[in-house]
N, C-alpha and C positions, 0 to 999 in steps of 0.2 A: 242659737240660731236666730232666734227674736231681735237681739243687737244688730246682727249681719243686716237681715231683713229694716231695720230704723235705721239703717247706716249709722249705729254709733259703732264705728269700727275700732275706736281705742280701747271700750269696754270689752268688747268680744274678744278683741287680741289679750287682751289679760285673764278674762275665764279663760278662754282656752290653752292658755300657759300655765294655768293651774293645772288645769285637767293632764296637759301632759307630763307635767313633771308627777304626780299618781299613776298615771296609767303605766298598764305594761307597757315594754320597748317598740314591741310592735305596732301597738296603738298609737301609741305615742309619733312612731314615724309616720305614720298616715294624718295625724291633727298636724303634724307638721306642716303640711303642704298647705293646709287653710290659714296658720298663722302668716307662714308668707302671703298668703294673696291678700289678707287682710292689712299687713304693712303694707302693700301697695297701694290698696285701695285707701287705705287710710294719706297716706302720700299725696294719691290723686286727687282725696277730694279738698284737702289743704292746699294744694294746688290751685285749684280752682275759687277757693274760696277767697285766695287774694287776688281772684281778676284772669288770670292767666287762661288763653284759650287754647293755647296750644298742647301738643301731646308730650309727655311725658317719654325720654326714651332712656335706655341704659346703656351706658359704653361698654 
């Protein structure tokens, strides 16, 4: 959670791709929903870091 919080989102997305591939299934589905929001956010803020102001959408 420390990564998430420093927005280093590439590190956080890897611990916690660890963690899920150990945890149980169930667990596992629930850390899923952070990995995705953290590729997003990691997305976004590369986004941003080349300049871009605008919003990010998905087709």
């Amino acid at each position: 959670m420390m990564l998430y919080y420093n927005r280093k989102y590439g590190q956080a997305v890897q611990e916690l791709s660890i963690c899920m591939a150990f945890a149980p299934e169930e667990e596992a589905k629930v850390l899923e929903a952070f990995v995705e929001k953290l590729h997003l956010l990691r997305l976004e803020s590369s986004w941003k870091s080349l300049g871009h102001t605008g919003q990010l959408t998905v087709p």
